[in-house]
Residue, then its C-alpha position, 0 to 999 in steps of 0.5 A: x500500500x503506496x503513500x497517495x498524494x491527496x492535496x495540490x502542495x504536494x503534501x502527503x498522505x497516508x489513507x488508512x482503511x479498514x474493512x468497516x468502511x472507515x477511512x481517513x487521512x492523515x498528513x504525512x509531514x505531521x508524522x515525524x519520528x519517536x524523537x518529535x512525538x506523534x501528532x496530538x490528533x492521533x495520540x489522543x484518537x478514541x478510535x486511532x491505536x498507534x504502535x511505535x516499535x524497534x526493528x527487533x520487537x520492542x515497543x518504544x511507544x503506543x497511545x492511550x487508546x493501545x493501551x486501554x485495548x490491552x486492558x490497562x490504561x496505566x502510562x508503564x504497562x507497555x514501556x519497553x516490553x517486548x511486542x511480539x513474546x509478550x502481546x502477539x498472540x500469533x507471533x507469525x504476524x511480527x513477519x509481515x512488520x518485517x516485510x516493510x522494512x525492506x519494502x517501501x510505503x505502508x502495509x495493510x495487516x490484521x493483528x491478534x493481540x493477547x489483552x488482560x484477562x486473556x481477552x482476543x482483541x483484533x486490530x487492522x490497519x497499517x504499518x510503515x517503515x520510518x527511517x529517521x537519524x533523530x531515532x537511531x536508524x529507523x522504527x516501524x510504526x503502526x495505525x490500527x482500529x479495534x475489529x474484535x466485534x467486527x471479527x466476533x460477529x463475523x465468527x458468529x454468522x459462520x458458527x449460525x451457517x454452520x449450525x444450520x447445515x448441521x441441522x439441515x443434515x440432521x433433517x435429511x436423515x431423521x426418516x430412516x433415525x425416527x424409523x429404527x426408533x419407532x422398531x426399537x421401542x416397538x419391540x421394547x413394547x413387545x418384550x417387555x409384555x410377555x416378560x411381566x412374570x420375570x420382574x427384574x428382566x421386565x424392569x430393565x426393559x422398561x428402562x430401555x424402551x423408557x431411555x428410547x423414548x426419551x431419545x424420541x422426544x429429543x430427536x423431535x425437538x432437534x427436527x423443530x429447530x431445523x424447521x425454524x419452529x417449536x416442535x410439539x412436547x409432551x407436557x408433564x408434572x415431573x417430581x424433580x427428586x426422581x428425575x434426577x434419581x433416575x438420571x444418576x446411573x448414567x451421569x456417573x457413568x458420564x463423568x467417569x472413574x476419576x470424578x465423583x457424584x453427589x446429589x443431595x435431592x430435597x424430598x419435600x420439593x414440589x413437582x415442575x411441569x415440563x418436557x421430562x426429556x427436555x429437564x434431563x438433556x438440560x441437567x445432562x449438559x450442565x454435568x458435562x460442562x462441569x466434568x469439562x472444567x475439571x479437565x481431566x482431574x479428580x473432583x466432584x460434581x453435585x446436583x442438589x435439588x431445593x425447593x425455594x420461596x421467592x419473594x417480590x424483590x428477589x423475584x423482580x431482581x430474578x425476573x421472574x413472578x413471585x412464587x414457588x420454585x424449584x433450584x437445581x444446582x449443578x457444582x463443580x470444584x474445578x478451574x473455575x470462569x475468568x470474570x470477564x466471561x462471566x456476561x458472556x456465558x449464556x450469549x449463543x456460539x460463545x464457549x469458554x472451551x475455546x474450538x472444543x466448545x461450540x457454544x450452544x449448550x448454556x444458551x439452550x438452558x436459557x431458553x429451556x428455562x425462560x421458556x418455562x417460566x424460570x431463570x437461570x444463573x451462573x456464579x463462579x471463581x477462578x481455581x474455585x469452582x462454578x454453579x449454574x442454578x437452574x429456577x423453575x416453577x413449582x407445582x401445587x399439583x401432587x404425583x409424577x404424571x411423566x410416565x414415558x411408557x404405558x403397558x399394552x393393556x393400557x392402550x385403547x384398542x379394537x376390532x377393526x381392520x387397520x391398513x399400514x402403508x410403508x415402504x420400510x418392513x420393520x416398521x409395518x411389521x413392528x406397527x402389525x404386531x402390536x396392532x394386532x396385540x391391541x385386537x386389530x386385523x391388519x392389512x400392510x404393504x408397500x403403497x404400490x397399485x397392487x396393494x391398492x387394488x386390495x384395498x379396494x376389496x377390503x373394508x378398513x375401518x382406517x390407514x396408517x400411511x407413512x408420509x414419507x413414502x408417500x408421492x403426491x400421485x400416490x395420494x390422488x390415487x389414494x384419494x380415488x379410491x377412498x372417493x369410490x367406497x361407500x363406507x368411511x376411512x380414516x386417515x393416520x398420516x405418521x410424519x410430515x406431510x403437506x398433501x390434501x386428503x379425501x377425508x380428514x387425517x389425523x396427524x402424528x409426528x415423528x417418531x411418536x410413542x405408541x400410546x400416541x398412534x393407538x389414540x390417534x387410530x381411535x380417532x380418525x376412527x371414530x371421528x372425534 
């Protein structure tokens, strides 16, 4: 970047620019070296940081407003420090000063300097080459302005683009995911059914077709973000002390043989209404961000579960209404937050892991919480430990209604003939064994002409159709041949679909529970 001459007098000046669309000018002849001092303009700039340092790194000379970017205004914490060992923090950046003093004019460069606090600040500008006898030979001396925001929503806008290809990805695939799920608790159903006279084996069972199920209602959510929208959640009155119980097992597995596991869970605690599978993907990430901060070591990590009264000014200070609530608190005793990350903690994409993290975790919690009514807080020292407390809203309503799976028996039932249209075997399989268990006949297939026509023969009472193997030209054929039946069939459309149906459908998401698919048969059944 050469000197450009901008006036008639032959004045010189150097155009600094930057990638903000600032641009100024400054006269070159006001310049002069370290021995005359820079102009007051720029030494007093609240937007100009000037550098001045020796051909070897040294710094000889910055301004207030250098100063006040590394965190400390004082006039000594710079003077005669070494530029490149003790702020740079890509040393390799000290190669492209070096490059100006055998070229000639000013180079444009981007810094990263290392601030109090171990804070990132990242300068762009220019450097130039001054040779100078009242300054021993020459100096390098550089005109910045601050970009670490500029930088920070850059990163952001790529961390977002990121994240939603990620979740475009993961919509792409949730068909075959939420099928296998649909088979795996399916069959869960099944086993668990014909072993109720072996109660410790139909125990584990439960727990897995339980856990499966909470990996349903997780996978729901994740495709709600990827569509932009609230994904349907089941809603529960959850006891807090036996989620957290149930949850122990696998959190200690978590956090492994080298930290340890405390609850301390208050018994009298009111229950929370909430998505149970949400509650506990919110815990499980807490206790893997405080098995993180351990960083490998030996430590512990608690979860205590209190029940707290909050009155109007502490509710105001919390931003909260008043009330009844519920405090999980999840503590570590490692390496504790820097206090300048402290307001920063639950901002989306901003991790204190650095690359490891990607910075969604705490601000998920944020959003469960407030969601729900509640808040969320965090406390921390360094070297003592962190806390983050998690504030939710306290039932007067008694019991656990959160049962995440029902026994067959309990599921409602029928006589009719069910047709189950998909082009995946295991899931029609899967669906006619247990519809067949609940008293249905059934008639399943791939949707193809040939099935069809033997609809066409048939009486059904209703059709379970999955969306996605579904083509539009299919559902017209669909639709001609419900047209041409005298009695009536219900439709159950398992998935999302936008197509337009003879008759009313019922919808259900996937994947679903099958307390969910039986509730909606009866319905498109019945007409209710």
């Amino acid at each position: 970047m050469q000197p450009q001459e901008l006036a008639s007098d032959g004045v010189s000046y150097l155009h600094v620019l930057t990638e903000r669309g600032l641009s100024m000018t400054i006269p070159a002849r006001t310049i002069s070296p370290r021995a005359d001092g820079l102009p007051e303009s720029i030494l007093r700039s609240p937007v100009i940081a000037s550098v001045i340092a020796s051909r070897d790194g040294r710094l000889l000379e910055v301004n207030d407003t250098f100063r006040k970017l590394l965190g400390d205004p004082s006039l000594d914490c710079v003077h005669g420090r070494h530029f490149v060992k003790d702020f740079l923090f890509r040393p390799t950046d000290w190669r492209e000063w070096e490059r100006v003093i055998d070229g000639e004019g000013a180079h444009e460069l981007e810094l990263l300097l290392v601030a109090k606090g171990d804070r990132d600040v990242v300068l762009r500008g220019t450097v130039e080459h001054v040779r100078s006898s009242a300054a021993n030979g020459s100096y390098l001396r550089g005109l910045f302005v601050d970009c670490t925001e500029e930088r920070r929503f850059r990163e952001m806008v790529l961390k977002m683009a990121a994240a939603e290809s990620l979740l475009g990805l993961a919509a792409g695939v949730s068909h075959d995911v939420n099928n296998l799920l649909t088979v795996l608790i399916g069959n869960l159903y099944l086993v668990a059914e014909s072993l109720r006279h072996d109660e410790a084996t139909h125990l584990k069972l439960k727990r897995a077709r339980d856990a499966a199920k909470r990996g349903a209602d997780l996978l729901r959510q994740l495709m709600g973000l990827a569509r932009g929208a609230d994904a349907p959640s089941e809603i529960a009155v959850v006891s807090p002390e036996k989620v957290i119980a149930s949850l122990s097992p696998l959190l200690a597995a978590v956090l492994g043989s080298q930290v340890k596991l405390e609850t301390a869970l208050d018994s009298t605690a009111p229950a929370v209404r909430i998505n149970r599978a949400q509650l506990e993907s919110v815990i499980t990430n807490l206790v893997v961000n405080a098995r993180d901060a351990l960083a490998g070591a030996t430590g512990t990590v608690s979860i205590a579960v209190t029940s707290v009264e909050l009155g109007d000014a502490e509710a105001r200070s919390r931003r909260v209404n008043p009330g009844c609530y519920v405090r999980f608190a999840v503590h570590d005793n490692g390496c504790g937050i820097p206090e300048t990350h402290l307001e920063r903690v639950f901002e989306p994409f901003f991790s204190t892991k650095g690359s490891k993290g990607n910075g969604l975790g705490l601000a998920m919690v944020r959003w469960f919480a407030e969601k729900a009514g509640g808040t969320v807080w965090l406390e921390s020292r360094p070297n003592e430990g962190t806390t983050v407390a998690l504030l939710l809203p306290g039932e007067t309503e008694k019991g656990d209604t959160s049962v995440m799976t029902m026994p067959l028996s309990a599921l409602p039932g029928g006589d009719e003939t069910i047709v189950v249209l998909s082009t995946e075997p295991d899931f029609r399989t899967t669906i006619e064994q247990i519809l067949s268990v609940l008293g249905y006949t059934i008639v399943s297939g791939e949707p193809t002409e040939d099935t069809l026509a033997m609809i066409g023969t048939r009486r059904a009472a209703a059709m379970v159709l999955d969306a996605q193997a579904l083509s539009e030209p299919f559902v017209k054929r669909i639709n001609e041949v419900l047209g041409a039946r005298d009695e009536s069939t219900g439709i159950v459309v398992v998935g999302d679909a936008s197509f337009k149906w003879a008759v009313d459908s019922v919808r259900v998401a996937k994947p679903f529970s099958l307390g969910e698919l039986t509730r909606a048969i009866r319905t498109a059944i019945e007409g209710d």
